[in-house]
Biopython code that builds the backbone (N, CA, C, O; Angstrom):
import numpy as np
from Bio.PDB.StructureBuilder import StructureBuilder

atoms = [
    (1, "UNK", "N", (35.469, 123.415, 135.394)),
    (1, "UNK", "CA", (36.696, 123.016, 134.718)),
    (1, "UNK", "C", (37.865, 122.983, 135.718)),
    (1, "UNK", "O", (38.579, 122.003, 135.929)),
    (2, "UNK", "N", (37.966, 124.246, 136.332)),
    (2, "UNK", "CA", (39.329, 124.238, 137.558)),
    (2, "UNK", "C", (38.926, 123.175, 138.467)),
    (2, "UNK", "O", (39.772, 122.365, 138.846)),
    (3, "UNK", "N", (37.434, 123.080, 138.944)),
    (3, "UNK", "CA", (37.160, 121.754, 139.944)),
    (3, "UNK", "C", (37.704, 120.084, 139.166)),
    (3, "UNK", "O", (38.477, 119.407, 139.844)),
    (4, "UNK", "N", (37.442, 119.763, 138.355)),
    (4, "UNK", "CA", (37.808, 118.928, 137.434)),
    (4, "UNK", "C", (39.489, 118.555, 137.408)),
    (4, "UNK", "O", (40.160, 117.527, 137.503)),
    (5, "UNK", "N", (39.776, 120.141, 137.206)),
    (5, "UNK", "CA", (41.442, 119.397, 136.998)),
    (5, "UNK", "C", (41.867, 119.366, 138.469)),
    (5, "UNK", "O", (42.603, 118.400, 138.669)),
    (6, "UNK", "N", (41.598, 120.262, 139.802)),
    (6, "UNK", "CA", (42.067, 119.691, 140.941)),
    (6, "UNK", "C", (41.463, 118.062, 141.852)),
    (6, "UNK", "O", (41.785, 117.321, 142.781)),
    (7, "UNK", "N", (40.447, 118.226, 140.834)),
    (7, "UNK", "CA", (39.817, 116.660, 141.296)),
    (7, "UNK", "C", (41.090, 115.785, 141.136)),
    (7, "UNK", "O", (41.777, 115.320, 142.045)),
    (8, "UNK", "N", (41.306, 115.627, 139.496)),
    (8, "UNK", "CA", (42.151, 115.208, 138.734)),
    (8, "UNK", "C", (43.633, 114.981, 139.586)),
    (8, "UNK", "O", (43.912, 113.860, 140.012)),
    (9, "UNK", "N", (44.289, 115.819, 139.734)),
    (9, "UNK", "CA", (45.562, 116.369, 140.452)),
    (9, "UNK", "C", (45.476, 115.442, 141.725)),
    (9, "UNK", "O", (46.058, 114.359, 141.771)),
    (10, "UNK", "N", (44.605, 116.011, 142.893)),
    (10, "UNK", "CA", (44.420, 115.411, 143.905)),
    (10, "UNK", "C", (44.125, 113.720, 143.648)),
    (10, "UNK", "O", (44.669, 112.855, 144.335)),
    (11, "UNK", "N", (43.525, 113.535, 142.949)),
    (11, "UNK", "CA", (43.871, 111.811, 142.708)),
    (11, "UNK", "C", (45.267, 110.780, 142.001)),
    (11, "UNK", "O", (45.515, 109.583, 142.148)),
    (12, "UNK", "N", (45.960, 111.837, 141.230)),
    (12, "UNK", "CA", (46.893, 111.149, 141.174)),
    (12, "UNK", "C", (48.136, 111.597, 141.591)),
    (12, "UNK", "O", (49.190, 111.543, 140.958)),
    (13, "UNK", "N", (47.871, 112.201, 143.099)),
    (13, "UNK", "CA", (48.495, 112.268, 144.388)),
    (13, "UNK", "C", (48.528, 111.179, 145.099)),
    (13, "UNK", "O", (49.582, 110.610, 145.384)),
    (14, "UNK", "N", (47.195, 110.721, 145.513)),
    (14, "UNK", "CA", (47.148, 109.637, 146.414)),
    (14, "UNK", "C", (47.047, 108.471, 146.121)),
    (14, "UNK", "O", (46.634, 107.747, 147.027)),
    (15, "UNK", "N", (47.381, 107.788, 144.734)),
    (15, "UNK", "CA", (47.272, 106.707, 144.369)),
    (15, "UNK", "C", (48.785, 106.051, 144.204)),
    (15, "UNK", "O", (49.616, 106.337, 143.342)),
    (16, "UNK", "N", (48.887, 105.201, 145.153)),
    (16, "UNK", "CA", (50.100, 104.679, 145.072)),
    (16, "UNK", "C", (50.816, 104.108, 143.814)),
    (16, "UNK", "O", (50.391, 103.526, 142.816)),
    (17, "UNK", "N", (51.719, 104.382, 144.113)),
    (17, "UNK", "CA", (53.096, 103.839, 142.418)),
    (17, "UNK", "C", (52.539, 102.762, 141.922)),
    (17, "UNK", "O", (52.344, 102.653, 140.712)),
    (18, "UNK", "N", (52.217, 101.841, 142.780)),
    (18, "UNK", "CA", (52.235, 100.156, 141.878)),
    (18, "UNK", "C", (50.994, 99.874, 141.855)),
    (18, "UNK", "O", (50.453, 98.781, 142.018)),
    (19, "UNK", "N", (50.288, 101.463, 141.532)),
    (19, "UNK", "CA", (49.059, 100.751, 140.741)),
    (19, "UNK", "C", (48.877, 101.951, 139.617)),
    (19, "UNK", "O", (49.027, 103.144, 139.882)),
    (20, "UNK", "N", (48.458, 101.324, 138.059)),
    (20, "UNK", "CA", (47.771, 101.755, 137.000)),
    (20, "UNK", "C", (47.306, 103.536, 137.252)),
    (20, "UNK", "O", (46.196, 103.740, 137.745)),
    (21, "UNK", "N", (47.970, 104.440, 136.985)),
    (21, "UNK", "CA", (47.485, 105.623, 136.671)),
    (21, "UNK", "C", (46.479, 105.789, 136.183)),
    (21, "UNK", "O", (46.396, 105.073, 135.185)),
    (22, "UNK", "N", (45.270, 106.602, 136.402)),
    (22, "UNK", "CA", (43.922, 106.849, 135.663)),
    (22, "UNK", "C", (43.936, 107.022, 133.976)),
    (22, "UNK", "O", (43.381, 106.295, 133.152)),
    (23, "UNK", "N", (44.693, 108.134, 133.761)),
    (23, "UNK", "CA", (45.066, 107.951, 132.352)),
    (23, "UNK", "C", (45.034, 106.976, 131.154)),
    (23, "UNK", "O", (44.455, 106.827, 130.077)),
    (24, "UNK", "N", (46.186, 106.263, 132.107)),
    (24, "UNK", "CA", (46.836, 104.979, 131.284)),
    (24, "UNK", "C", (45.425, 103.940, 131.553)),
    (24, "UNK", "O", (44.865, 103.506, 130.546)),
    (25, "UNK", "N", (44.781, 103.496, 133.179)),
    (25, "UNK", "CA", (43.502, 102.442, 132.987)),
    (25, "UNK", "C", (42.904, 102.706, 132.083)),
    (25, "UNK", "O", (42.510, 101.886, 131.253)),
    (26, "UNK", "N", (42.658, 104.220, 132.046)),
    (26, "UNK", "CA", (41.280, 104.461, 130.845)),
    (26, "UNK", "C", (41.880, 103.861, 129.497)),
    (26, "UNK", "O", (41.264, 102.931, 128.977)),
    (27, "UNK", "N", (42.896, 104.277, 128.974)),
    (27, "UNK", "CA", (43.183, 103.765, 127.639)),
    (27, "UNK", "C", (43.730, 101.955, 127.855)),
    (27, "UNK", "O", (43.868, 101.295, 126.825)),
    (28, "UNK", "N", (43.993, 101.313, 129.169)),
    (28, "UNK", "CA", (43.553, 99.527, 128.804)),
    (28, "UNK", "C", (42.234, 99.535, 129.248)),
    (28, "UNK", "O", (41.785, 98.515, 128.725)),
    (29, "UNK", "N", (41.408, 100.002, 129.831)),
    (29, "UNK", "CA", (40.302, 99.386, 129.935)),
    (29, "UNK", "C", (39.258, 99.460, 128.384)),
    (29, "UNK", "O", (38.547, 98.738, 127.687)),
    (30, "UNK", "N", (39.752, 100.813, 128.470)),
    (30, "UNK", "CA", (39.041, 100.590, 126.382)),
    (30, "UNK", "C", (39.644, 99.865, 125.642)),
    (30, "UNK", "O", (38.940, 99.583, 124.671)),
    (31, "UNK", "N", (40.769, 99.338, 125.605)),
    (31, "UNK", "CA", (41.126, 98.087, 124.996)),
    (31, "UNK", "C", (40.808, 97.113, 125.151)),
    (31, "UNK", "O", (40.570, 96.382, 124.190)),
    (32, "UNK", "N", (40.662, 96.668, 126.525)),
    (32, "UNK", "CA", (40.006, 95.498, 127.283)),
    (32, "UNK", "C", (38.462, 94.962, 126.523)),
    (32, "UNK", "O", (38.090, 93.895, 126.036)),
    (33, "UNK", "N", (37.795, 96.386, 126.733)),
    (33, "UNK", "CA", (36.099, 96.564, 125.455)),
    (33, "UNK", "C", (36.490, 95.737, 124.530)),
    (33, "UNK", "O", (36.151, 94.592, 124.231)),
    (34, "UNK", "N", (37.373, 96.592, 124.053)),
    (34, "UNK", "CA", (37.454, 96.365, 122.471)),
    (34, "UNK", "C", (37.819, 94.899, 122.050)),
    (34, "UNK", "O", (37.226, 94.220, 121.211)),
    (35, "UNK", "N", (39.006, 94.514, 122.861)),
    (35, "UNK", "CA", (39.172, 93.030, 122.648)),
    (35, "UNK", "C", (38.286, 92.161, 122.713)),
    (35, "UNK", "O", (38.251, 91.252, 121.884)),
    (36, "UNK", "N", (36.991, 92.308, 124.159)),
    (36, "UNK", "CA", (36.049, 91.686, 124.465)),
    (36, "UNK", "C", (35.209, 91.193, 122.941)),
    (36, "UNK", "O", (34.986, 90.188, 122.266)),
    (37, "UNK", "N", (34.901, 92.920, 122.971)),
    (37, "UNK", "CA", (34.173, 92.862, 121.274)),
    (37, "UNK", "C", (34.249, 91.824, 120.624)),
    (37, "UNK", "O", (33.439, 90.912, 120.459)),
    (38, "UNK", "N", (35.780, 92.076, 120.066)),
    (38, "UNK", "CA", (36.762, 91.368, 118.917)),
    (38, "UNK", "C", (36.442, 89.993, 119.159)),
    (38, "UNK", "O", (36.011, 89.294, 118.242)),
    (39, "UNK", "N", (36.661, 89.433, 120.607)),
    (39, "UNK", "CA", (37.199, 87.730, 120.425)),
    (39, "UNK", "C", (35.323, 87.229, 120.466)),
    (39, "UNK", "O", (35.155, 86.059, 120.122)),
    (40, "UNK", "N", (34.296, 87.841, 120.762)),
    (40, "UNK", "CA", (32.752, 87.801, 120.980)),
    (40, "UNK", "C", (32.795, 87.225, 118.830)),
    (40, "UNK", "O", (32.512, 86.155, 118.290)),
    (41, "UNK", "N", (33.273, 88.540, 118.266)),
    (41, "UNK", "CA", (32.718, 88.148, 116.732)),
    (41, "UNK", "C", (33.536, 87.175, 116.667)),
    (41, "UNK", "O", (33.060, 86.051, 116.825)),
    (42, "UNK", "N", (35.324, 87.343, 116.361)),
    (42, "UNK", "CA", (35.847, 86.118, 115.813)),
    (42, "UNK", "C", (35.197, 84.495, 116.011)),
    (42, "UNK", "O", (35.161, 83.627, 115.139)),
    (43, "UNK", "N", (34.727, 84.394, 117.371)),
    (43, "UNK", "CA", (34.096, 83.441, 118.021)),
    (43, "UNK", "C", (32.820, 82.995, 117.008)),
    (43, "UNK", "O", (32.572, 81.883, 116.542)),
    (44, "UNK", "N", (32.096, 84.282, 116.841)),
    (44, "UNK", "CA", (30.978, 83.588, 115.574)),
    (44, "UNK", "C", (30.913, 83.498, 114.385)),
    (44, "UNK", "O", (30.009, 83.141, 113.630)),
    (45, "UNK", "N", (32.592, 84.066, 114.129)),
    (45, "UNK", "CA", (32.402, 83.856, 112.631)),
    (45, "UNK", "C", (33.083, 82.363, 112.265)),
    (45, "UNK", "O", (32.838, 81.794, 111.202)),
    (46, "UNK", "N", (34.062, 81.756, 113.399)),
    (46, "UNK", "CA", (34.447, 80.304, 113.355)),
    (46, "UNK", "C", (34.293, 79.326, 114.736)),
    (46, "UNK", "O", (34.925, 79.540, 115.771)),
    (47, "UNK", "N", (33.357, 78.240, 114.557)),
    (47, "UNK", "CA", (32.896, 77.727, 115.499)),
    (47, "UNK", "C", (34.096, 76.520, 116.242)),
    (47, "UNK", "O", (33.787, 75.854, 117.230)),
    (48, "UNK", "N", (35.150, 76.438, 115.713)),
    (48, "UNK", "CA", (36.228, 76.019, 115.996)),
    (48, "UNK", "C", (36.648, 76.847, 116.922)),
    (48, "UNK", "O", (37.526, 76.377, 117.645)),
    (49, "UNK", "N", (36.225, 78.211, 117.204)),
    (49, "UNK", "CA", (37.436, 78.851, 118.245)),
    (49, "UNK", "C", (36.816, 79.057, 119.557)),
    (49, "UNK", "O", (35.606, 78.892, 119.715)),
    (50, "UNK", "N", (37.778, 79.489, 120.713)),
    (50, "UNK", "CA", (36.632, 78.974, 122.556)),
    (50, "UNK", "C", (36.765, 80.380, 122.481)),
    (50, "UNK", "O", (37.715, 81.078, 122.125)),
    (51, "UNK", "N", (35.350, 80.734, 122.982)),
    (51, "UNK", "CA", (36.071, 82.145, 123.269)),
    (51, "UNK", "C", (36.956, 82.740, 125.108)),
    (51, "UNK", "O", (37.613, 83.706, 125.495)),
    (52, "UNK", "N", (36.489, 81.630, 125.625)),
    (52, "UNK", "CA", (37.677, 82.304, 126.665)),
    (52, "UNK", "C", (39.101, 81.770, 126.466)),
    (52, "UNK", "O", (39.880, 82.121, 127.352)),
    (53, "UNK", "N", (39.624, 80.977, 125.472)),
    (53, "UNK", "CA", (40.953, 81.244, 124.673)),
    (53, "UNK", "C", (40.700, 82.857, 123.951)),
    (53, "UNK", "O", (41.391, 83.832, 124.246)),
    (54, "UNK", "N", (39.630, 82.874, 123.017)),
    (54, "UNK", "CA", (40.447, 83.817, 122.208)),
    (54, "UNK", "C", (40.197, 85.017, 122.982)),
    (54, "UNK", "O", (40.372, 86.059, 122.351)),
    (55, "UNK", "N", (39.751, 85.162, 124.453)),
    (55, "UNK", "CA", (39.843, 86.679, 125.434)),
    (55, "UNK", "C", (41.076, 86.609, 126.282)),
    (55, "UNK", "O", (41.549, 87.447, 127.050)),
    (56, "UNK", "N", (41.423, 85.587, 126.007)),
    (56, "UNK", "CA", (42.978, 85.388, 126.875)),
    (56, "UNK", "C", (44.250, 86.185, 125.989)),
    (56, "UNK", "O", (44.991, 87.148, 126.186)),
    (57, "UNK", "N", (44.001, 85.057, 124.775)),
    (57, "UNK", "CA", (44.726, 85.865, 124.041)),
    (57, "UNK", "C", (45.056, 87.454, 123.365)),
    (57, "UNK", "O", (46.107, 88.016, 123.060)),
    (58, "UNK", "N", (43.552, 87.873, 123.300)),
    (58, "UNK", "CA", (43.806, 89.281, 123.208)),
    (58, "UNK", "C", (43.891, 89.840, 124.562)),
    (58, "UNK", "O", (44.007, 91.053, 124.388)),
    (59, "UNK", "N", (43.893, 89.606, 125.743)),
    (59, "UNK", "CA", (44.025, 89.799, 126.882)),
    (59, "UNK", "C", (45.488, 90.528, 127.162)),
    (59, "UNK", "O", (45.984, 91.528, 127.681)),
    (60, "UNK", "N", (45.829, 89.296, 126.438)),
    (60, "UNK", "CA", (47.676, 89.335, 126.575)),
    (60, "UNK", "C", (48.574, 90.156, 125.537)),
    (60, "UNK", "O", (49.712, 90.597, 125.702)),
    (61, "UNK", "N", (47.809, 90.228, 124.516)),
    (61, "UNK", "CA", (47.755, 91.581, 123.539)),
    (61, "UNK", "C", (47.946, 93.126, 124.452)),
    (61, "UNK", "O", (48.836, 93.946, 124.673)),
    (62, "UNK", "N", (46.711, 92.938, 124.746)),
    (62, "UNK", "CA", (46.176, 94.669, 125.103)),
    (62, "UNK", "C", (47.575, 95.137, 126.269)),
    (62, "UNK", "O", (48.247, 96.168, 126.283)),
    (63, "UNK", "N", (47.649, 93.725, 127.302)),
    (63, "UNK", "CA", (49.082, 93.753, 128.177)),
    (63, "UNK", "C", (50.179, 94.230, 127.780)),
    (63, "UNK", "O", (50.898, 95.172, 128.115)),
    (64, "UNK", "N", (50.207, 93.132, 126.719)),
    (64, "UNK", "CA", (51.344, 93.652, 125.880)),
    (64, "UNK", "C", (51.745, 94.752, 125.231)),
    (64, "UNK", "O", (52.926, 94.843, 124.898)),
    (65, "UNK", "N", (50.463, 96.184, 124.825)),
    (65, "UNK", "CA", (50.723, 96.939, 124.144)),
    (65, "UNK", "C", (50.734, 98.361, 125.304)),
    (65, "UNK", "O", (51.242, 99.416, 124.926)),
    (66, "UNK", "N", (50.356, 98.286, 126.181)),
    (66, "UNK", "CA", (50.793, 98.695, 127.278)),
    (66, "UNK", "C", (51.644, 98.298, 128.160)),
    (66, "UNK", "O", (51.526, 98.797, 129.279)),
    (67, "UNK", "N", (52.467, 97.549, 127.989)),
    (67, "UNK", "CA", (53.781, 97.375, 129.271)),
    (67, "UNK", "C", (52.969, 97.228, 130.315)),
    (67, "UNK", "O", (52.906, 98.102, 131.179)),
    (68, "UNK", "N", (52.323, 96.227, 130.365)),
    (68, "UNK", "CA", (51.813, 96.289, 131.766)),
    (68, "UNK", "C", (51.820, 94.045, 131.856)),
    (68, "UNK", "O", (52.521, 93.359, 131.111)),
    (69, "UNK", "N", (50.961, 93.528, 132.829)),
    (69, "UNK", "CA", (50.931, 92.493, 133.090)),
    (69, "UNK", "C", (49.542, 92.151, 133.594)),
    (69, "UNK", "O", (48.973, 93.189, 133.931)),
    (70, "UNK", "N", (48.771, 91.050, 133.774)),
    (70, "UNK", "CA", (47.767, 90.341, 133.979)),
    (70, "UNK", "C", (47.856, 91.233, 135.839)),
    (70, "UNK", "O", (46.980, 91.984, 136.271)),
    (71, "UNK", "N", (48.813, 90.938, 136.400)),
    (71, "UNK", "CA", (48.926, 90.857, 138.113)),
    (71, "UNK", "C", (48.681, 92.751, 138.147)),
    (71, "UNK", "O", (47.972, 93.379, 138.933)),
    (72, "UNK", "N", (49.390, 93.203, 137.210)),
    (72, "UNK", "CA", (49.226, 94.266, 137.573)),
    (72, "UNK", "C", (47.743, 95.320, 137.509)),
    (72, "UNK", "O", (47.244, 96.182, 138.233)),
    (73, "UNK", "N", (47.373, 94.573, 136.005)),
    (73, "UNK", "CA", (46.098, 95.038, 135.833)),
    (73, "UNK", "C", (45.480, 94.656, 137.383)),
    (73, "UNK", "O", (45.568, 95.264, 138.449)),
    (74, "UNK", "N", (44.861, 93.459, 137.043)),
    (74, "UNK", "CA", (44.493, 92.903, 138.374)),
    (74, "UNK", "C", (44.382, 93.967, 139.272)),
    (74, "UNK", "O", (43.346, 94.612, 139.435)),
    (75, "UNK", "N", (45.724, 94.208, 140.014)),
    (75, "UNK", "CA", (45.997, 94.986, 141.349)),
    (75, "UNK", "C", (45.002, 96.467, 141.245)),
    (75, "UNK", "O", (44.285, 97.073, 142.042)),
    (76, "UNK", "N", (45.361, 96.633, 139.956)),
    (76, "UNK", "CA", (45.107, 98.290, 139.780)),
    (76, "UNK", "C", (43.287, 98.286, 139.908)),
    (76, "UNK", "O", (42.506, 98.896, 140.640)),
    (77, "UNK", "N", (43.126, 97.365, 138.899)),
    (77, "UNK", "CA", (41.500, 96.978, 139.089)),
    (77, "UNK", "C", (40.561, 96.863, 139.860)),
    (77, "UNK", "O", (39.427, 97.342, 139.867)),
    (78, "UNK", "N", (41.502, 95.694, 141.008)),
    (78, "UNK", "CA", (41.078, 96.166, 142.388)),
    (78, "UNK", "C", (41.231, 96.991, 143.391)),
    (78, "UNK", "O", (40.555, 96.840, 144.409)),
    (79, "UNK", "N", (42.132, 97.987, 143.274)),
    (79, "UNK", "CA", (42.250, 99.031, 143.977)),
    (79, "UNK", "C", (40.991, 100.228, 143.226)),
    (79, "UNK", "O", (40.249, 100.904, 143.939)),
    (80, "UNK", "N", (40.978, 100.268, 142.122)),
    (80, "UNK", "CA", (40.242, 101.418, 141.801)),
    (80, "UNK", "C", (38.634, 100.970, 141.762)),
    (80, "UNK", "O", (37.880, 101.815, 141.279)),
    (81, "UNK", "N", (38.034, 99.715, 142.228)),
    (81, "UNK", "CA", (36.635, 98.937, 142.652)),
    (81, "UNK", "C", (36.824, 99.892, 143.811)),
    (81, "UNK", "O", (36.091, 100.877, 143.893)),
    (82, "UNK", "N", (38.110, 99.572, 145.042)),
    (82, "UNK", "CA", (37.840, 100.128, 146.021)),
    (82, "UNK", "C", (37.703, 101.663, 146.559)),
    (82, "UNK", "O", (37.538, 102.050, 147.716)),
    (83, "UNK", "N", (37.833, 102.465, 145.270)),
    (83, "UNK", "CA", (37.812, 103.770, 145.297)),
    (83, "UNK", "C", (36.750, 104.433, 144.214)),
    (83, "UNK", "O", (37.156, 105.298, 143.439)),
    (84, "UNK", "N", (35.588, 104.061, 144.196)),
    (84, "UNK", "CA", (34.433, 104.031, 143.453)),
    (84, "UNK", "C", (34.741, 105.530, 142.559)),
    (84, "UNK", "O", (34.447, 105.666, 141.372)),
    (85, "UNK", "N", (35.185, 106.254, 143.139)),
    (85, "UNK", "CA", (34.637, 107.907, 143.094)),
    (85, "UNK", "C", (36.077, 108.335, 142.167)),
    (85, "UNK", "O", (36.214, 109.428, 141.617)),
    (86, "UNK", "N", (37.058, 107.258, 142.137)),
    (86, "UNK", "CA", (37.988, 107.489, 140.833)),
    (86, "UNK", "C", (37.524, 106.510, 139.834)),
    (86, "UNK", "O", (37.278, 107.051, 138.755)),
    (87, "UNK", "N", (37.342, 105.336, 139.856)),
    (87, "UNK", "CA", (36.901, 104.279, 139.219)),
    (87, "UNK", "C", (35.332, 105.030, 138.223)),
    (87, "UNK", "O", (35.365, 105.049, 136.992)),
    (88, "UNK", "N", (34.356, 105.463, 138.847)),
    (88, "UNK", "CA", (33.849, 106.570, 138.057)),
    (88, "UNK", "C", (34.260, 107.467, 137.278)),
    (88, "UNK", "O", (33.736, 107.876, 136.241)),
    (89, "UNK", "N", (35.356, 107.831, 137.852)),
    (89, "UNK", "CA", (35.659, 109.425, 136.855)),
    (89, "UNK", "C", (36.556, 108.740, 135.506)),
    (89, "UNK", "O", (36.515, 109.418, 134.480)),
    (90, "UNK", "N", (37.344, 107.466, 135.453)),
    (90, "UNK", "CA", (37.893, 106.720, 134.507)),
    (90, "UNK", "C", (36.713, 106.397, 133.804)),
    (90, "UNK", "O", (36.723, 106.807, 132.643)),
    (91, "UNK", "N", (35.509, 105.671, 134.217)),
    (91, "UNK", "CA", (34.844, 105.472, 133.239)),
    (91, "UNK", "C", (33.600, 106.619, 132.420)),
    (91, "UNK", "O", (33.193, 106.324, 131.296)),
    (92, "UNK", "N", (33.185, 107.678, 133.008)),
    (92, "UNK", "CA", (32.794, 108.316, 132.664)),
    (92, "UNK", "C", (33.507, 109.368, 131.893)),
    (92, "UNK", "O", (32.995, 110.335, 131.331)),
    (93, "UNK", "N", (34.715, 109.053, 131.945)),
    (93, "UNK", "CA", (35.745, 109.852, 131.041)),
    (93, "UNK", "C", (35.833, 108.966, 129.578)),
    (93, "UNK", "O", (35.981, 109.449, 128.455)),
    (94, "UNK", "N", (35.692, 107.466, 129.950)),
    (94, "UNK", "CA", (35.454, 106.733, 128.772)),
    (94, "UNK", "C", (34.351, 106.710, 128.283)),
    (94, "UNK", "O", (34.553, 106.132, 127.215)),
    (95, "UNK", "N", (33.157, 106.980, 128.337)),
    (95, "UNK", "CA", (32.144, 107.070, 127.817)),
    (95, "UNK", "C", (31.863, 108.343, 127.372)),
    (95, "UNK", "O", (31.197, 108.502, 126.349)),
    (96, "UNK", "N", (32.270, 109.232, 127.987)),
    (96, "UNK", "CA", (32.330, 111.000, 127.075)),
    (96, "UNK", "C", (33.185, 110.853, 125.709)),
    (96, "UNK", "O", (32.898, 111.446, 124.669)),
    (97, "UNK", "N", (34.253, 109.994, 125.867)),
    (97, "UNK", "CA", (35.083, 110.175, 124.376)),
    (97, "UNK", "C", (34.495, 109.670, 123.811)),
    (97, "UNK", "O", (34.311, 110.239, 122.735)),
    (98, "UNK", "N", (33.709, 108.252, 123.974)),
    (98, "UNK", "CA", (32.866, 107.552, 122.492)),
    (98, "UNK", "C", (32.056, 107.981, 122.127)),
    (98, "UNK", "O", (31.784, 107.720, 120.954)),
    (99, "UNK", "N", (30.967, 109.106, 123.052)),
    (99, "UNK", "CA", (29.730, 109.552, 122.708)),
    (99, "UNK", "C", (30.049, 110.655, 122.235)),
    (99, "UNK", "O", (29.125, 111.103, 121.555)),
    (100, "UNK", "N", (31.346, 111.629, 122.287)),
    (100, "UNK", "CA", (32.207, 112.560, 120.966)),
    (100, "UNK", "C", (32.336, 112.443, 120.087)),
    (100, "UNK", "O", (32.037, 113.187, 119.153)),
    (101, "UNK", "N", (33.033, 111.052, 120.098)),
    (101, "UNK", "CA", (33.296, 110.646, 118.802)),
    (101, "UNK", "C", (31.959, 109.295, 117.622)),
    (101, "UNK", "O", (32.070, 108.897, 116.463)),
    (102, "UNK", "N", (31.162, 109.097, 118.413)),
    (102, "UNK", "CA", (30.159, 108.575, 118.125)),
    (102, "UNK", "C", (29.138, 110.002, 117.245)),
    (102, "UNK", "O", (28.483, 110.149, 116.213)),
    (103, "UNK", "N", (29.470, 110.637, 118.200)),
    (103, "UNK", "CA", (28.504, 111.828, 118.188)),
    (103, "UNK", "C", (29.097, 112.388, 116.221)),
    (103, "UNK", "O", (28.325, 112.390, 115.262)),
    (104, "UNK", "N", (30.776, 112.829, 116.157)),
    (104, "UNK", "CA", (31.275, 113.420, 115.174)),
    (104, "UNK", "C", (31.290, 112.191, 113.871)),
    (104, "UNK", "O", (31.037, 112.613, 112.743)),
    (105, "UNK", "N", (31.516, 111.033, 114.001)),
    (105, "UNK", "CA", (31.060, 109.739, 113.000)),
    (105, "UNK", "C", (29.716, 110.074, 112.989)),
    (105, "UNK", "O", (29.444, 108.920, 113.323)),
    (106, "UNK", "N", (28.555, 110.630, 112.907)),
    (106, "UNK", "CA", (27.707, 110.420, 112.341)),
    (106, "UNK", "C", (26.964, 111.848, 112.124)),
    (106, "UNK", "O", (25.758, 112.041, 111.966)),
    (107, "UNK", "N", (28.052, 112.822, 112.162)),
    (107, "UNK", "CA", (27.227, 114.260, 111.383)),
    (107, "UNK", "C", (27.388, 114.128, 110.325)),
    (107, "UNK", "O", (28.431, 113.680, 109.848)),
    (108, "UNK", "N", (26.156, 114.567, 109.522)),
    (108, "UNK", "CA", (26.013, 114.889, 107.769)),
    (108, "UNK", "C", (27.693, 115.688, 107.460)),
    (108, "UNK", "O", (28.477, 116.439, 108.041)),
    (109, "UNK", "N", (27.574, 114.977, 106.222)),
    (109, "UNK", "CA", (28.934, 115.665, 105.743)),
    (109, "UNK", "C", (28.301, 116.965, 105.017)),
    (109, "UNK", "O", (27.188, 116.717, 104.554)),
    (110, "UNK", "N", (28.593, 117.843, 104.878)),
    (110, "UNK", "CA", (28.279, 119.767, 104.573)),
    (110, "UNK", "C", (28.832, 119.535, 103.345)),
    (110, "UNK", "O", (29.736, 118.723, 103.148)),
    (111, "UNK", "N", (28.188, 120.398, 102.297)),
    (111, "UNK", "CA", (29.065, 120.571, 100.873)),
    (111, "UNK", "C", (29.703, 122.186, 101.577)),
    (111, "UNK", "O", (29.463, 122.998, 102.470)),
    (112, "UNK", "N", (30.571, 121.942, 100.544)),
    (112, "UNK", "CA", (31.828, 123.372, 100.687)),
    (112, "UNK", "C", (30.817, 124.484, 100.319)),
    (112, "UNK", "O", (30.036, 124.363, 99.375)),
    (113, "UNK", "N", (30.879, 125.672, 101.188)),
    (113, "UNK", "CA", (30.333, 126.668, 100.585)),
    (113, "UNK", "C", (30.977, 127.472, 99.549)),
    (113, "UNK", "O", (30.717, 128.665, 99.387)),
    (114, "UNK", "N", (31.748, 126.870, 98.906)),
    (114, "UNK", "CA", (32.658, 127.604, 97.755)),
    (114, "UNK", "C", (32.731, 126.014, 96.199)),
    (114, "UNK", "O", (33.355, 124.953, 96.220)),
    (115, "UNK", "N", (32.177, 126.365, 95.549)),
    (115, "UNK", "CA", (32.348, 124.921, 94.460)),
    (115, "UNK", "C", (33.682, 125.348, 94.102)),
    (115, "UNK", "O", (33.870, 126.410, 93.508)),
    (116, "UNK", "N", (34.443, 124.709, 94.375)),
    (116, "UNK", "CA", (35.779, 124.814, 93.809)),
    (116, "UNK", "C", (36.071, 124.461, 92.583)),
    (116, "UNK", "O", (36.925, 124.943, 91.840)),
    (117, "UNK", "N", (34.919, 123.118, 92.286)),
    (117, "UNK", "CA", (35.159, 121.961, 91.157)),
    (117, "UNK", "C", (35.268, 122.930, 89.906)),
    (117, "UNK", "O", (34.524, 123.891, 89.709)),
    (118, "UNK", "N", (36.341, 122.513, 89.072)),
    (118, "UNK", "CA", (35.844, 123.055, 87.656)),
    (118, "UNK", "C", (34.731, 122.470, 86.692)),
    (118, "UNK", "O", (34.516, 121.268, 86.845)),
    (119, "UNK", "N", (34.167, 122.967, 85.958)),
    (119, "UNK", "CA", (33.287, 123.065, 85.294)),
    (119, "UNK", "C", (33.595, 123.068, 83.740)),
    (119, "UNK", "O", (32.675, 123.173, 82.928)),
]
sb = StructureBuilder()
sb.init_structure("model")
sb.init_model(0)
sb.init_chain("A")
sb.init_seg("    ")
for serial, (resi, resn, name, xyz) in enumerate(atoms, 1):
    if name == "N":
        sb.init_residue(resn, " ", resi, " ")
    sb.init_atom(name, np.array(xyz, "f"), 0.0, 1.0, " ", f" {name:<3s}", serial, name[0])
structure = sb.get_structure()
């Protein structure tokens, strides 16, 4: 755990200003998913729509809901390709939260050990 958070620390030491904080990538790059997802179905549920329009457009969404920009993603994207060993720890940090929460969406729901209900 202490190795973890000085991992942590020590990386967003050396990552320069004008690129994407680990934090913040992890929460657009799971948006990025998610949009992917999104414009994949909209795409088959109407054969009228392209889907690299409708990944642009939510593209510019996900941008948009982070204050961020196409150039910047970009930059950050390719800086953290070139630093494998943070670019890992973002995504394996994203795949621990879904398989949490994947994991807690699908435990049996427990009855109360107390019937409260009246009778």
């Amino acid at each position: 755990m202490i190795f973890c958070l000085a991992f942590c620390c020590s990386c967003k030491d050396s990552i320069p200003s004008n690129i994407i904080k680990p934090e913040k990538m992890q929460k657009v790059v799971w948006d990025i998913f998610r949009a992917d997802a999104l414009a994949q179905q909209l795409v088959q549920k109407d054969s009228s729509k392209k889907l690299p329009d409708e990944k642009a457009k939510l593209m510019n969404k996900v941008f948009s809901i982070h204050n961020i920009n196409q150039v910047e993603f970009e930059k950050s994207y390719s800086y953290y390709t070139q630093h494998p060993d943070i670019l890992k720890n973002i995504l394996d940090t994203l795949n621990a939260k879904e398989t949490r929460k994947t994991r807690v969406d699908t435990l049996p729901l427990k009855k109360p050990l107390l019937d409260t209900s009246k009778k």
